[in-house]
Residue, then its C-alpha position, 0 to 999 in steps of 0.5 A: x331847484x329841479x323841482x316843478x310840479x308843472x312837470x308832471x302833467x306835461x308828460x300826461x298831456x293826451x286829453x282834453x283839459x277842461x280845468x287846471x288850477x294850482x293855489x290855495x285850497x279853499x271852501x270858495x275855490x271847491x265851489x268854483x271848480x265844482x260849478x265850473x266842471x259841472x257846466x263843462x259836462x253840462x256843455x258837452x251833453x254828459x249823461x246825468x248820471x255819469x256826470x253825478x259819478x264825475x262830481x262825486x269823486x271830484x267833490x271827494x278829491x278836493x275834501x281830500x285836498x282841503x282836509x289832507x294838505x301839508x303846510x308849503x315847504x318853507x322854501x317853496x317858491x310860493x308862501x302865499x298859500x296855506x294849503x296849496x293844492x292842484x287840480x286838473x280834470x281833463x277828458x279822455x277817451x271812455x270818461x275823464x281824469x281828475x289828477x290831484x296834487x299837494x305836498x306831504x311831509x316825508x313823515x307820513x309818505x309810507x302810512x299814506x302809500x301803504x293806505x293806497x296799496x292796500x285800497x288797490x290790491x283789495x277786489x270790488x267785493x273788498x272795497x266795499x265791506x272796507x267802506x262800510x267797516x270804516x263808515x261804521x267805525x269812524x272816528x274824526x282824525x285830527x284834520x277832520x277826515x275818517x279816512x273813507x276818501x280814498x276808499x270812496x273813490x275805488x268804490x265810486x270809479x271801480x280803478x286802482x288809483x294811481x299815484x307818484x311821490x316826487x321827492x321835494x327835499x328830505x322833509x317833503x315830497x309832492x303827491x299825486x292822485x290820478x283817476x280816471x272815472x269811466x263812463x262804463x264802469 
């Protein structure tokens, strides 16, 4: 098969990569990857409040993960994983990417693709009023999420977010999230 989801990120390689995981999506590999990323800012002198910025919307990128992951397809080359998930933080000039990627059945790709349209055509001012509507009116779904994810991330990195469906077979395509948090913004 001519699917690789290495493939993505070697076409993206300009930047320092300071974490590169791909496995299981875990409360115990969160807190890996969130100490170990904390102590790499922590090496290279980040200013505390850039570095809480860069935590923040990492611990929301792997709620993400860990709530929103479809199952592995039955013919992905690895079953040993319920919620498989990857993750790359790397440096860039002016502050950092966090990429993110998971499988999604083909079935919810238009309601999450519309969800994250709709996130990037909506100004600052927008974001934060949908922020507040949808912290004042959530409701648990059914994988444990209220939505405001997505949405926190605009609000904390102040980018659109961008994102690729790489179609896996007619039942499920690979997701990625890339975002870049600034030290400026």
């Amino acid at each position: 098969m001519s699917f690789n989801i290495e493939n993505y990120f070697s076409d993206q390689s300009n930047g320092n990569i300071i974490l590169f995981y791909k496995g299981n999506v875990d409360s115990d590999v969160i807190n890996h990857v969130l100490d170990t990323v904390e102590d790499k800012m922590v090496e290279v002198n980040e200013q505390s409040r850039f570095r809480k910025k860069v935590y923040n919307v990492l611990v929301e990128s792997l709620q993400n993960l860990y709530h929103h992951v479809d199952r592995v397809p039955e013919d992905f080359e690895d079953q040993a994983f319920e919620k498989y998930g990857l993750l790359v933080v790397k440096k860039v000039e002016g502050g950092y990417k966090i990429v993110t990627g998971n499988f999604v059945l083909t079935e919810n790709k238009e309601k999450l693709e519309e969800k994250i349209k709709r996130i990037n055509r909506s100004s600052h001012e927008e974001i934060k009023e949908l922020y507040k509507f949808i912290l004042n009116r959530q409701r648990i779904s059914a994988k444990g999420g209220g939505g405001l994810g997505l949405v926190d991330i605009a609000r904390k990195t102040g980018n659109k977010l961008e994102y690729a469906f790489k179609e896996y077979n007619d039942k499920y395509s690979f997701f990625y999230l890339d975002i870049l948090v600034n030290k400026e913004n």
